[in-house]
N, C-alpha and C positions, 0 to 999 in steps of 0.2 A: 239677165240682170247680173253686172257683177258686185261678187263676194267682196265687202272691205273687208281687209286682213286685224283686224281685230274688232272687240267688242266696245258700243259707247252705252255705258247707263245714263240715265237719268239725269245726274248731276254733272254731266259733261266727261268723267273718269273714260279715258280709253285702254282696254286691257288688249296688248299686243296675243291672236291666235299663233301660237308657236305646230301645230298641227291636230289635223281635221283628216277625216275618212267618213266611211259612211254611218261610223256605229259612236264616232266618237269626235270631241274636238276637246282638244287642249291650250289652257290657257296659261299666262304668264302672270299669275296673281299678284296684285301689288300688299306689300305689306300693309296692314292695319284693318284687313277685311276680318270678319268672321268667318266663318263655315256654321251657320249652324241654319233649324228648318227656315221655311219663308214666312213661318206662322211665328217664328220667335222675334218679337216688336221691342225689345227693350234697348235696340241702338238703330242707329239709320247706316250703321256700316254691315247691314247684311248682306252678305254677298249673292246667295241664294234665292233673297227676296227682290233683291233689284235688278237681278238675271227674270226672273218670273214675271216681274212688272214690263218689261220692255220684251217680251213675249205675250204678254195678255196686251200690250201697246201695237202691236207690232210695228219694233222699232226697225229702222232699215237694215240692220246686221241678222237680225232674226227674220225677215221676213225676204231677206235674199238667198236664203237657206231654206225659208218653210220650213223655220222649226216651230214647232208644237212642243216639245219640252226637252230641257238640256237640266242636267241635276248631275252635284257635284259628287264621284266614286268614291276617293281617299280624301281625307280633310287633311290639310297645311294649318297649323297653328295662326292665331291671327295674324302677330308681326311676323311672321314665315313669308316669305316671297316663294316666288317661282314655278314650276311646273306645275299644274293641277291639272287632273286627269278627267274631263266631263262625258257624260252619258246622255245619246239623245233620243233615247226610247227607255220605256221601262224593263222589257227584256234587255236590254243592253247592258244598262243599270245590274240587274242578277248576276249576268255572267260576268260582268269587268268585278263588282265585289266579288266572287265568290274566287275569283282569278285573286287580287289582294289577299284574300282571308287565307290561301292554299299557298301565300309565298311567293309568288311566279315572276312577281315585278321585283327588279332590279332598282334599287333607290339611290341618287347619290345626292350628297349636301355638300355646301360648303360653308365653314363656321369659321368664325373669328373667335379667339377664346383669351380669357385674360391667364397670364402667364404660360409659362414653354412645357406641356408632356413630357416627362421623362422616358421615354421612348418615341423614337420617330412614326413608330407602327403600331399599334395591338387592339386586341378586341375584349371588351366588356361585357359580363355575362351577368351581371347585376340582376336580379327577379325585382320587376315592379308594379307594385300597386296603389288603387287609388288612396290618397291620404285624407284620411277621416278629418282630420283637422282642417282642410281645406279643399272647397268644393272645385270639381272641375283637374285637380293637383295630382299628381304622382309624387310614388317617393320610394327608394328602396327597400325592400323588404325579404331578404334571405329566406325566409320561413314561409308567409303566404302568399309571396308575389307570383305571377304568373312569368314565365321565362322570357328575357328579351336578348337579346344580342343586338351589337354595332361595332363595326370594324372601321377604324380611324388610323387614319395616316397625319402625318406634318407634314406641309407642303412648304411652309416659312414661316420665319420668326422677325421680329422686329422689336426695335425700341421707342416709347412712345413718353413724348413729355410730359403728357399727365397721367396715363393709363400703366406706364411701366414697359415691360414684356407683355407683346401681343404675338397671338401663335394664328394664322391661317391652314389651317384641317381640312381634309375630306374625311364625311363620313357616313358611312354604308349602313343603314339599319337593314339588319336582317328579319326583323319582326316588326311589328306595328307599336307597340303600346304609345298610349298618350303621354307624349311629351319625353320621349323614348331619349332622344342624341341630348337634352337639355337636361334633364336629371343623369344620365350616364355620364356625360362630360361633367356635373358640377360635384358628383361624387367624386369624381378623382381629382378633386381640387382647382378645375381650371374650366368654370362658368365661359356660358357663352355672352361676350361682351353685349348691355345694353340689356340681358336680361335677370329684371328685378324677382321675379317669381322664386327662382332657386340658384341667386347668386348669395352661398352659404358656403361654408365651410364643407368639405369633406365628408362623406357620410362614414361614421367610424364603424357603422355596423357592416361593411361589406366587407366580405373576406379577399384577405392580402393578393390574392390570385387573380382576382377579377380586375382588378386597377395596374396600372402602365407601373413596372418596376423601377430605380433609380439606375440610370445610367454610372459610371466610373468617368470622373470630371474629365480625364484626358480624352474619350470621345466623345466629350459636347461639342457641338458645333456652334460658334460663339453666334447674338442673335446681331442681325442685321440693323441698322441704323438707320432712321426714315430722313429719306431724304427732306422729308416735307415735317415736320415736329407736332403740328397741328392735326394731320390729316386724320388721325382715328381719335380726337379729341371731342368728337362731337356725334357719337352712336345718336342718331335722332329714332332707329329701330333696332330693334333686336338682329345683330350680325349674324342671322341663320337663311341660305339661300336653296331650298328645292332646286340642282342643276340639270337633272338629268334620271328617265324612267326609260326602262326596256324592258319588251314582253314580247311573249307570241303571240300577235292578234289569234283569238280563241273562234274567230267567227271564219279566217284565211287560212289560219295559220303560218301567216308571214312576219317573219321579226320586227317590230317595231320599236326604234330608238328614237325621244322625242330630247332634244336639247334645248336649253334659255339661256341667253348671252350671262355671263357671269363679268367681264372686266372690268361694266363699271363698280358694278359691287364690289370687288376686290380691291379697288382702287381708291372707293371709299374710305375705306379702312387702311391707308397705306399700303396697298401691296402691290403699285401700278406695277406690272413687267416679270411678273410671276410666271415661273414656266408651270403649266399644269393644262394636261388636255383631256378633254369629254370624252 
C-alpha cells in the first residue's frame, strides 16, 4: 500500500510529511494549530487531538503506515509554522525528549521582525520565566529566570508602507524555554511582526550586554526597498517559521537533517530572492 506524502485530518487540512524513518516522522505544521494533550477540548484546532482521531479512524495516511500512535516531541508555538518533530511509539517519545531536554537538536527559524537589529549578528542571554501576570506567557527576568540563549543573525532588511523597516532573521535557540526567540527578540526592541502577545516596548530590566549594541551610522547597511509596497502589509500570522532540525538519530546513530521550504514564507513578507541556505 502506498504512503501518501503527507497527513489529511478530519476537516480536510493536508499537512505535507517533510521526513519519516522508522522511530519518527516529521511534519510541516501549518500555523494556527495547538500543541497541547488530545484530552484538552477547548478549541477544535488541536493538533494532537485530530492526529489521534484519524488514528482511532484509521484514516488512510495512518493505516498505510500502521500507526498505532504518533505524539508530538518539541512543541511549535500555535501560529509557529514548520518542522515538528513526531514520535511513533512511546519508547521513542523518551528518548527523542530526553535528546531535546540534553540539547542535542540543532534549531533554526526564520523571523520577520519589525524594525532593523543594531547588529547584523548576536546572541541574547536574557533568563526567562513564566509571567505571573499572564498565563501560558514568558517574560525576562535577570534574577529568577532559568537561562536561555538564541543566536540571531540579519539576513535582510526592507522598507515597508505600512509596517516601516522590516528585518528577515535567522534564529538559533539554544535552549528551549517557552516562547524563547519572541520574548528575546521583543526585548531588544524589534517584536516578531504579527505577534500581539509581546509586541512591547523593550524590556528595561535586562542588562546592556545581553541586547544587540548600536552600530556607528557609517556601517549601516541602508534597508532595501520592497519592490511590492503592500507585500508585508498584511501579517494574517505571526512571521515565525520552524526551518530546520538536526540531530543524531539516538537509536542509528546517523545524522539526521530534516528541512521545510521556506520561500514562500519569506516572500510573504517581501523578501522574494533572498539569498539564505538550510
Amino acid at each position: 500500500m502506498a504512503k501518501p506524502n503527507y497527513i489529511e485530518l478530519g476537516d480536510g487540512t493536508r499537512i505535507p510529511i517533510l521526513y519519516e524513518d522508522r522511530a519518527t516522522l516529521a511534519i510541516d505544521k501549518p500555523a494556527g494549530w495547538l500543541l497541547v494533550p488530545a484530552h484538552w477540548r477547548q478549541t477544535s484546532r488541536n493538533l494532537q487531538a485530530a492526529i489521534e482521531s484519524d488514528l482511532f479512524t484509521r484514516a488512510f495516511w495512518a493505516r498505510a503506515r500502521n500507526l498505532q500512535f504518533l505524539r508530538y516531541v518539541h512543541r511549535l508555538d500555535a501560529e509557529t509554522s514548520g518542522v515538528l518533530l513526531m514520535a511513533k511509539s512511546h519508547g521513542a517519545l523518551s528518548v527523542l525528549s530526553q535528546m531535546f531536554e540534553a540539547r542535542a537538536v540543532e534549531k533554526r527559524y526564520l523571523a520577520v521582525v519589525r524594525g532593523r537589529p543594531a547588529e547584523p549578528a548576536w546572541a541574547c542571554r536574557l533568563p526567562l520565566a513564566s509571567d505571573p501576570e499572564r498565563p501560558d506567557s514568558a517574560r525576562v527576568d535577570p534574577h529568577g529566570g532559568k537561562p536561555a540563549e538564541t543566536v540571531f543573525r540579519m539576513i535582510a532588511s526592507r522598507l515597508d508602507a505600512k509596517w516601516g523597516e522590516l528585518t528577515l532573521l535567522e534564529a538559533r535557540p539554544l535552549t528551549g524555554r517557552t516562547h524563547q526567540i519572541r520574548v528575546h527578540l521583543a526585548a531588544g526592541g524589534n517584536p516578531v511582526l504579527g505577534d500581539t502577545a509581546y509586541a512591547t516596548a523593550p524590556n528595561r530590566s535586562a542588562p546592556p550586554e545581553a541586547l544587540p549594541r548600536a552600530r556607528t551610522q557609517p556601517g549601516r547597511t541602508p534597508a532595501r526597498k520592497s519592490a511590492s509596497p503592500t507585500a508585508a502589509a498584511r501579517p494574517l500570522t505571526m512571521a515565525l517559521r520552524s526551518v530546520a532540525l538536526a540531530y543524531t538519530d539516538p537509536f542509528t546513530q546517523r545524522r539526521v537533517r530534516i528541512a521545510a521550504p521556506w520561500h514562500e514564507f519569506v516572500a510573504g513578507y517581501g523578501f522574494a530572492g533572498v539569498d539564505f541556505t538550510l
